[in-house]
Biopython code that builds the backbone (N, CA, C, O; Angstrom):
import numpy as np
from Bio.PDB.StructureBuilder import StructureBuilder

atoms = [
    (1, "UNK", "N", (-5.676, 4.372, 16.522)),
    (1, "UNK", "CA", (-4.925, 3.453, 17.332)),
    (1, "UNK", "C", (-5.912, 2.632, 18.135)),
    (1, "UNK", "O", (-7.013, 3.084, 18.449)),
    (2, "UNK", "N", (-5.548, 1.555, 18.425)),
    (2, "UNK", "CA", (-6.276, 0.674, 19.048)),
    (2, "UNK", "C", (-5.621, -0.542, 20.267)),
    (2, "UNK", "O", (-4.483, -0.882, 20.589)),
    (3, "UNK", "N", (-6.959, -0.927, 20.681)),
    (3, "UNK", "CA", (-6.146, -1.606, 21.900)),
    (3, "UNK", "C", (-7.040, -3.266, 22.055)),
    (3, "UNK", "O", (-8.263, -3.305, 21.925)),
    (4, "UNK", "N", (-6.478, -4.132, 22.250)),
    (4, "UNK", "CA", (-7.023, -5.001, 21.949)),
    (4, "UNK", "C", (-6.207, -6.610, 23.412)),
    (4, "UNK", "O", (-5.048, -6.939, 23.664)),
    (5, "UNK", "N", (-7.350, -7.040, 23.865)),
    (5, "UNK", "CA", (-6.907, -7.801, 25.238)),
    (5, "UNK", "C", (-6.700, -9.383, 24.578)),
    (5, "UNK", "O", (-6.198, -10.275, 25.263)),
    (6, "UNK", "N", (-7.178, -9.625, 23.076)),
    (6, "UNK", "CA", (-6.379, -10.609, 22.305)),
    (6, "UNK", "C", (-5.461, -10.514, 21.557)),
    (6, "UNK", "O", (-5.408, -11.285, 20.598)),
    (7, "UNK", "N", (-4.671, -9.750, 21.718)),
    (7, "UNK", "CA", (-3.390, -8.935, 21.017)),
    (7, "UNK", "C", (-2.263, -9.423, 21.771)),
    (7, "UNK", "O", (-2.151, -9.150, 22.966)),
    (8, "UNK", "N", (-1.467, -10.088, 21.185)),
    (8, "UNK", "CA", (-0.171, -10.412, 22.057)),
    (8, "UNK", "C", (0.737, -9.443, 22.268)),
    (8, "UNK", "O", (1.293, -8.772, 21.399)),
    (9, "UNK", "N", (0.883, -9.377, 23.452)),
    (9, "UNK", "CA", (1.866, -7.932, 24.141)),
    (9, "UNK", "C", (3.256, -7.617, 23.759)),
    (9, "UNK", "O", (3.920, -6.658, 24.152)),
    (10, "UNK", "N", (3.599, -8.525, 22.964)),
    (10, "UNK", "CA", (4.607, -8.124, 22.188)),
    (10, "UNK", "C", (4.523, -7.109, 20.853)),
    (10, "UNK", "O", (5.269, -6.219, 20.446)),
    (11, "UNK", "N", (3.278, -7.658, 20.376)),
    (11, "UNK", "CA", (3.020, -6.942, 18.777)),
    (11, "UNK", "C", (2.070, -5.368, 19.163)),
    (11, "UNK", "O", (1.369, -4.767, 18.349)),
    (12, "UNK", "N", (2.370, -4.863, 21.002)),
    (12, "UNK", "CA", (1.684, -3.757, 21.329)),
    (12, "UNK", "C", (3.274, -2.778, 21.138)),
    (12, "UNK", "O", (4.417, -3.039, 20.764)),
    (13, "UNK", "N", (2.678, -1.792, 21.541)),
    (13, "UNK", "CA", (3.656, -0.518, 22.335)),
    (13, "UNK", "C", (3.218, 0.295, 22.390)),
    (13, "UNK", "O", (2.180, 0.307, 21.729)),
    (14, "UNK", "N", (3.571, 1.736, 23.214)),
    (14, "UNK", "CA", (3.425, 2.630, 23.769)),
    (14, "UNK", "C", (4.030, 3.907, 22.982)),
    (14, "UNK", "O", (5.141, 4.409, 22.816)),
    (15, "UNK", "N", (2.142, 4.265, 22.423)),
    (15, "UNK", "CA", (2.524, 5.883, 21.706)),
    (15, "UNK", "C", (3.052, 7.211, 22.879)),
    (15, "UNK", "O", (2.188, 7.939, 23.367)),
    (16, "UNK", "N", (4.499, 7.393, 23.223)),
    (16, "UNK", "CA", (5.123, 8.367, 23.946)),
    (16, "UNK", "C", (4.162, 9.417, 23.640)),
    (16, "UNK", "O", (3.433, 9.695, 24.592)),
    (17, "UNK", "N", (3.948, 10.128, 22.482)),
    (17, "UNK", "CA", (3.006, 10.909, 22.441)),
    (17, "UNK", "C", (1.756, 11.371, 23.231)),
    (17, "UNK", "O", (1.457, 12.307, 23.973)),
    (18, "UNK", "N", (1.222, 10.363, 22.762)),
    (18, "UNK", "CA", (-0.284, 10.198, 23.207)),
    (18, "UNK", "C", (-0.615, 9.567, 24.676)),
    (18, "UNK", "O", (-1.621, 9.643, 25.382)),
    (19, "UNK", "N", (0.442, 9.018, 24.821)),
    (19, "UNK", "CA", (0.528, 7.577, 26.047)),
    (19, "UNK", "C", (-0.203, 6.672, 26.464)),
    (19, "UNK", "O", (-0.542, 6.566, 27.643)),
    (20, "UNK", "N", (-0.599, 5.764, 25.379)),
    (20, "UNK", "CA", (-1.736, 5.381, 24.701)),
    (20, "UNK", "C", (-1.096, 3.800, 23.996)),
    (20, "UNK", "O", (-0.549, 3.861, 22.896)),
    (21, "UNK", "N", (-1.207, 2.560, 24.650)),
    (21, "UNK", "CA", (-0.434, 1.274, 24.553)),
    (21, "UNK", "C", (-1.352, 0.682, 23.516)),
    (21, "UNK", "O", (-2.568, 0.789, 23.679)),
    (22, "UNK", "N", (-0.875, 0.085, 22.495)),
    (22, "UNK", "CA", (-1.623, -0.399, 21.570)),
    (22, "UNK", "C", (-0.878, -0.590, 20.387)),
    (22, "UNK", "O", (0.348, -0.691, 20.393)),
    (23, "UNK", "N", (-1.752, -0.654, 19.116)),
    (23, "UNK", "CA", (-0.997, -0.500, 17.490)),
    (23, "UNK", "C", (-1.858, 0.236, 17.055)),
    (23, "UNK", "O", (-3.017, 0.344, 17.456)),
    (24, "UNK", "N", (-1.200, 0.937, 15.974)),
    (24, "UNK", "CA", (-1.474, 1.834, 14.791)),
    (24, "UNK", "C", (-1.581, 1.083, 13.554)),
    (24, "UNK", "O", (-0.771, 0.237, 13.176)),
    (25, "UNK", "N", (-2.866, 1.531, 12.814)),
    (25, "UNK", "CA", (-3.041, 1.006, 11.413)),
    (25, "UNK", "C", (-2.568, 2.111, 10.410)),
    (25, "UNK", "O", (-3.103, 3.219, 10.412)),
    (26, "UNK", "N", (-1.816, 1.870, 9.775)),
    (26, "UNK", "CA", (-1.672, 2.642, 8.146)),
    (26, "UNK", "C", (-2.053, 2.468, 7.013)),
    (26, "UNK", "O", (-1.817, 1.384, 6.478)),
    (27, "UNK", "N", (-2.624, 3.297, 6.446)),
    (27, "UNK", "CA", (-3.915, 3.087, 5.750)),
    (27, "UNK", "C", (-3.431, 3.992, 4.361)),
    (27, "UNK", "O", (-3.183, 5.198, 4.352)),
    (28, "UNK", "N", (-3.380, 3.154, 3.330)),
    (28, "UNK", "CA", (-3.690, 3.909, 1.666)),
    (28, "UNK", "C", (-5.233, 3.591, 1.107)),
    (28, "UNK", "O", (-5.601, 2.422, 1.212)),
    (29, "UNK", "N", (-6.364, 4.774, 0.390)),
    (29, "UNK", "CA", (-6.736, 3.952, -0.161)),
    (29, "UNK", "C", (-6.761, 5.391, -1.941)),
    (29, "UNK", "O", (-6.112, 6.372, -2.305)),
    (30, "UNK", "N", (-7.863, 4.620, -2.411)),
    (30, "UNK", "CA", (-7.845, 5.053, -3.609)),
    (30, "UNK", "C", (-8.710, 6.548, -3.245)),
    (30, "UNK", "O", (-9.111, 6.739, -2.097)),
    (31, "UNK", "N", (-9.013, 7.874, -4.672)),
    (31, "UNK", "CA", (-9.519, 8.415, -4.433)),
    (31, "UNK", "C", (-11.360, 8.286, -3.888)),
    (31, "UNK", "O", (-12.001, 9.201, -3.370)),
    (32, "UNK", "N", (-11.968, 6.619, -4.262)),
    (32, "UNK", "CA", (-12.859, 6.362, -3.987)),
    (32, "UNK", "C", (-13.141, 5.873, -2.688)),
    (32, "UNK", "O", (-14.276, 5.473, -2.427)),
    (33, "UNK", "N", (-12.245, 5.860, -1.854)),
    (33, "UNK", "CA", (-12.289, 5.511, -0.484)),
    (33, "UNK", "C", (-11.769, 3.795, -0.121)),
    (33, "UNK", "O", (-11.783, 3.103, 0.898)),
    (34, "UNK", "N", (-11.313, 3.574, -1.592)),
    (34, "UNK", "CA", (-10.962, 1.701, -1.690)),
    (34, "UNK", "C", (-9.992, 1.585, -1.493)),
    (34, "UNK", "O", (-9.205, 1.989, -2.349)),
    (35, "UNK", "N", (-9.328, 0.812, 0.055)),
    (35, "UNK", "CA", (-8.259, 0.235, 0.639)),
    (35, "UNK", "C", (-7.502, -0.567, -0.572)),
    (35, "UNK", "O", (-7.819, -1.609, -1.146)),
    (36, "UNK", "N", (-5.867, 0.711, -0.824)),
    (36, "UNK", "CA", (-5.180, -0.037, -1.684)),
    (36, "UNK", "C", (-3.884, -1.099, -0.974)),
    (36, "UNK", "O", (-3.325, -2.092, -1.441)),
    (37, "UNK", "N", (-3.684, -0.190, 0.687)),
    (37, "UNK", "CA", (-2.781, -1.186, 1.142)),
    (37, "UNK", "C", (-2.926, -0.912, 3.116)),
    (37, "UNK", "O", (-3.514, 0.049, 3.613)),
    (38, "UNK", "N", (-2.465, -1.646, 3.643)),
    (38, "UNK", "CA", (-2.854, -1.450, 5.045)),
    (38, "UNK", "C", (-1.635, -1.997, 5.831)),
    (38, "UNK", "O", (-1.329, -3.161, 5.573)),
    (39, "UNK", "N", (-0.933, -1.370, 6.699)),
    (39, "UNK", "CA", (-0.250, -1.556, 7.656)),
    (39, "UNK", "C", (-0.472, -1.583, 9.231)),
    (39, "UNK", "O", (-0.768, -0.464, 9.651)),
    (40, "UNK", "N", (-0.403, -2.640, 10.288)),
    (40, "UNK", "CA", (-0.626, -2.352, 11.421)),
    (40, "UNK", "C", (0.716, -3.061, 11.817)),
    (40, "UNK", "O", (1.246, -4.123, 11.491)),
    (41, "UNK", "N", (1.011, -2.121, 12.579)),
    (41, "UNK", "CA", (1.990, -1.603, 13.905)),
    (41, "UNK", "C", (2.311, -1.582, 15.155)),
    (41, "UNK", "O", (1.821, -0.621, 15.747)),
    (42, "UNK", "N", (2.821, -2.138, 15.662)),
    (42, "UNK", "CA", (3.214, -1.761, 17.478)),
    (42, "UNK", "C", (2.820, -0.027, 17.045)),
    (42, "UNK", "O", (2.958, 0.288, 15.863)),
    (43, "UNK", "N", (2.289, 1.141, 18.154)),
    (43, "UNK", "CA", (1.983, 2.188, 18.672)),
    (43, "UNK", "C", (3.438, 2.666, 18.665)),
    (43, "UNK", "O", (3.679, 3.823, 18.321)),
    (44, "UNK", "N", (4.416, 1.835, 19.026)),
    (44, "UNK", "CA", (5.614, 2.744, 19.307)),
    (44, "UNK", "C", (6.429, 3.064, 17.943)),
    (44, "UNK", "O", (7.400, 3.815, 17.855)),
    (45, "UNK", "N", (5.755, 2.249, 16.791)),
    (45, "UNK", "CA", (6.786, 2.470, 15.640)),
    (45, "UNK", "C", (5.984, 4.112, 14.706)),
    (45, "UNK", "O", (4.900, 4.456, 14.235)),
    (46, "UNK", "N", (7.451, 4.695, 14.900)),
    (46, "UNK", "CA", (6.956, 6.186, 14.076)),
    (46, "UNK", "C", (6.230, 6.013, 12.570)),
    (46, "UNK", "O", (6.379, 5.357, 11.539)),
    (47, "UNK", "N", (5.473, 6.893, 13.052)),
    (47, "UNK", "CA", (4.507, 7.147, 10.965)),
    (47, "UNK", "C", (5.689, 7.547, 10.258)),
    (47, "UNK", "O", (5.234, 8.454, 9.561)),
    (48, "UNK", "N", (6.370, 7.500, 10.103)),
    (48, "UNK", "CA", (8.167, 7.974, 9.255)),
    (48, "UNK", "C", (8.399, 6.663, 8.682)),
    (48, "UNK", "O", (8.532, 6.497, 7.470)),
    (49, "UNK", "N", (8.442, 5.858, 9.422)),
    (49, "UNK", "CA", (8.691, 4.250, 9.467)),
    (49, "UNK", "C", (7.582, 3.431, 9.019)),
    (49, "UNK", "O", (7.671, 2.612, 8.105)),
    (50, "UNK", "N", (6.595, 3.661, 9.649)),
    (50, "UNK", "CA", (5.195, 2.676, 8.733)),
    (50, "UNK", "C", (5.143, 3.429, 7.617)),
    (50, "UNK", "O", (4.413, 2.733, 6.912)),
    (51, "UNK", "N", (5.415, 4.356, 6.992)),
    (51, "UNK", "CA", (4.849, 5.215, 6.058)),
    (51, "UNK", "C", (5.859, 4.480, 5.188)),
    (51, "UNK", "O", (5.203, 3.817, 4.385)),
    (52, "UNK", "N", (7.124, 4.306, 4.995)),
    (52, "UNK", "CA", (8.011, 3.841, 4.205)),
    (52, "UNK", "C", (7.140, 2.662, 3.764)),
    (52, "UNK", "O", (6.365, 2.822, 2.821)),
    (53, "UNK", "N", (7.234, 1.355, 4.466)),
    (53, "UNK", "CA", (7.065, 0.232, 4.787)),
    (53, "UNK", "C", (5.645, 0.160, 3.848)),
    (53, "UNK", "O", (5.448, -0.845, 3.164)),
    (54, "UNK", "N", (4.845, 1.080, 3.855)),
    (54, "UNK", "CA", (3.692, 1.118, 3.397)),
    (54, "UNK", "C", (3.464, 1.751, 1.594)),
    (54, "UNK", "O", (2.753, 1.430, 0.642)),
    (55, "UNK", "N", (4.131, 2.410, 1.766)),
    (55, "UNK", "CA", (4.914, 3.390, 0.479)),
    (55, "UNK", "C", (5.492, 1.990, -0.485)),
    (55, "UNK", "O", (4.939, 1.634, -1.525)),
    (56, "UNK", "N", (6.431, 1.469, -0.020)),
    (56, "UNK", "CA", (7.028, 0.084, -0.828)),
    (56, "UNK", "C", (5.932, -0.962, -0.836)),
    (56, "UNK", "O", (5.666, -1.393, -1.958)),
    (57, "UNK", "N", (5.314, -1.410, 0.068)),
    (57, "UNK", "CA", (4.145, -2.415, -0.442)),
    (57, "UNK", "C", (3.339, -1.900, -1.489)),
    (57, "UNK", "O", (2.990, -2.640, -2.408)),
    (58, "UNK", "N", (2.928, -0.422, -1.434)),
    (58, "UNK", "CA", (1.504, 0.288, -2.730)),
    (58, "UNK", "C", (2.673, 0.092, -3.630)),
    (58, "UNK", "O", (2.109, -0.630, -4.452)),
    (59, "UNK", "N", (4.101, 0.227, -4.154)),
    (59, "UNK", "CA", (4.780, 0.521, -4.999)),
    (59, "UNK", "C", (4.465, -0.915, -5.637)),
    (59, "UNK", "O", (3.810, -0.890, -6.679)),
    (60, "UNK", "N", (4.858, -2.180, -5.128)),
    (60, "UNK", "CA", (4.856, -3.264, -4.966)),
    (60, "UNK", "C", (3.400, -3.981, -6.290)),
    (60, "UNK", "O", (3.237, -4.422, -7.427)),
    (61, "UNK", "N", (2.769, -3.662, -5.139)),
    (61, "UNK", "CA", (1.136, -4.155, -5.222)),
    (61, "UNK", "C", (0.527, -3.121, -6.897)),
    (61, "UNK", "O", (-0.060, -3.748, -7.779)),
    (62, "UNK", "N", (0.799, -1.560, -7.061)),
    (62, "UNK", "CA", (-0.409, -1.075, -7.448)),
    (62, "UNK", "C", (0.984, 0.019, -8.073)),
    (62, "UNK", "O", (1.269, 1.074, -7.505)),
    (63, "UNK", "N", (1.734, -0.507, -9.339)),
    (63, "UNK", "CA", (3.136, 0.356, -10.050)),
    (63, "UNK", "C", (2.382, 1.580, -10.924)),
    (63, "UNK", "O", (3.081, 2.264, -11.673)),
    (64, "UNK", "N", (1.343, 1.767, -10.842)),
    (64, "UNK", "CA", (1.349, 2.297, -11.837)),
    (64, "UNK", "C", (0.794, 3.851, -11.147)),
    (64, "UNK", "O", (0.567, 4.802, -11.896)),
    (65, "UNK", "N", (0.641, 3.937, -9.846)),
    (65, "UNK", "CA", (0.309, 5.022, -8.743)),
    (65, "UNK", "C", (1.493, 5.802, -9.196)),
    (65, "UNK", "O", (2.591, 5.355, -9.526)),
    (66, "UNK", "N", (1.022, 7.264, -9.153)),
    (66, "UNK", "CA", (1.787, 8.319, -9.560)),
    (66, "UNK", "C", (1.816, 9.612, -8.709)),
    (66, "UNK", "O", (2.654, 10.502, -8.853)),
    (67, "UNK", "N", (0.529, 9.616, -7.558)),
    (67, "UNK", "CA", (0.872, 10.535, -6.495)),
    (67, "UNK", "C", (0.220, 10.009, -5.319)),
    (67, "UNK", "O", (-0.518, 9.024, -5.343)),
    (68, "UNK", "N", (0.618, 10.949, -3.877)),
    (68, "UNK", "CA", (-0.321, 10.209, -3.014)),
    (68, "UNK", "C", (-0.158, 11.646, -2.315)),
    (68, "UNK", "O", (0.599, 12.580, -2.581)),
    (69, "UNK", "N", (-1.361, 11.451, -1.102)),
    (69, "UNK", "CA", (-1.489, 12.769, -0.541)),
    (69, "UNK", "C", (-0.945, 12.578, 0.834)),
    (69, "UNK", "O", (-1.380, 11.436, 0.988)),
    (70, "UNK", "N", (-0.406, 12.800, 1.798)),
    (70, "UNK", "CA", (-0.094, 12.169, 3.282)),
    (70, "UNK", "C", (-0.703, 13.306, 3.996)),
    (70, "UNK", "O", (-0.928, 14.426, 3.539)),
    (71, "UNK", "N", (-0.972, 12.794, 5.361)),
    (71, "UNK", "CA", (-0.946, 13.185, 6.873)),
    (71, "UNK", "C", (0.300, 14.030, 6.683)),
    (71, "UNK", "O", (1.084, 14.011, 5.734)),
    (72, "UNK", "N", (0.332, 15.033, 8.160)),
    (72, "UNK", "CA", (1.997, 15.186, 7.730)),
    (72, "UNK", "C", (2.668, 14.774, 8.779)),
    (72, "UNK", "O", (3.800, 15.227, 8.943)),
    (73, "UNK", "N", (2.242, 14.031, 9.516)),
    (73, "UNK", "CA", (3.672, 13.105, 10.363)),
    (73, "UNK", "C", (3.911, 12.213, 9.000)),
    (73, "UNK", "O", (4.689, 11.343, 9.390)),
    (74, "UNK", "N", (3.722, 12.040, 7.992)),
    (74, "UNK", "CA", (4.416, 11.037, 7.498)),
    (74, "UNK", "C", (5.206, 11.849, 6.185)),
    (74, "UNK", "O", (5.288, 11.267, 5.103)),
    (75, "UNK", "N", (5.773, 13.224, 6.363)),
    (75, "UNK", "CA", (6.294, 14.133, 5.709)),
    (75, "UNK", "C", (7.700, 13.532, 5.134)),
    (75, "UNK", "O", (8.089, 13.786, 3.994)),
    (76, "UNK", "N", (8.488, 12.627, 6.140)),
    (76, "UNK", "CA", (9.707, 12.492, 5.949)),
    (76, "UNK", "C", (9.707, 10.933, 5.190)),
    (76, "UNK", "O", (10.704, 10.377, 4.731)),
    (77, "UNK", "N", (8.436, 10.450, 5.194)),
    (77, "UNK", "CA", (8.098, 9.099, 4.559)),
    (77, "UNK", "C", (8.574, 9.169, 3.187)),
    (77, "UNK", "O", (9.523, 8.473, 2.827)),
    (78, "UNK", "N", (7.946, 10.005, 2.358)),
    (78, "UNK", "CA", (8.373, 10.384, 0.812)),
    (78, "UNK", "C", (9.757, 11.064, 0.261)),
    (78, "UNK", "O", (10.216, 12.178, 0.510)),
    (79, "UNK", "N", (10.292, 9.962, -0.612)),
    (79, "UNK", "CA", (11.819, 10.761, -1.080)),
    (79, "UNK", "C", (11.013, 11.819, -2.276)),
    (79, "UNK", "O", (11.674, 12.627, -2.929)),
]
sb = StructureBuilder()
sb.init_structure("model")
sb.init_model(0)
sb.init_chain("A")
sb.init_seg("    ")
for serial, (resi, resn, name, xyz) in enumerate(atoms, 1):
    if name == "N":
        sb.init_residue(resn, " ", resi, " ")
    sb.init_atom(name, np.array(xyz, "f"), 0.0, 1.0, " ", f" {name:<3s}", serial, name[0])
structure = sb.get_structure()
């Protein structure tokens, strides 16, 4: 997560968690460490929610992906 004073304060929010004002990046990459897709976030939107959002862009972008490994806040991301 990150915090940034050229960031318009709208596209911030506040990780309740952590309590920690900023955005979150979501990050796929390949098993070689190569960024297949990237999401950044207001802080306040749940990894449940970027994880979807992020899940449909790799679907999108790269059809022929057949597994992925997650974090597990993003447990409820995958049907």
């Amino acid at each position: 997560m990150g915090r940034s004073a050229n960031v318009a304060e709208t596209s911030q929010g506040i990780d309740a968690s952590k309590k920690i004002k900023g955005r979150e990046w979501h990050l796929i990459t390949d098993t070689l460490g190569l960024v297949l897709a990237v999401l950044v976030t207001a802080a306040n939107v749940h990894d449940t929610t970027g994880g979807k959002l992020l899940l449909d862009d790799l679907a999108a972008s790269h059809p022929g992906g057949t597994k992925v490994w997650a974090d597990g806040g993003y447990q409820y991301s995958i049907p």
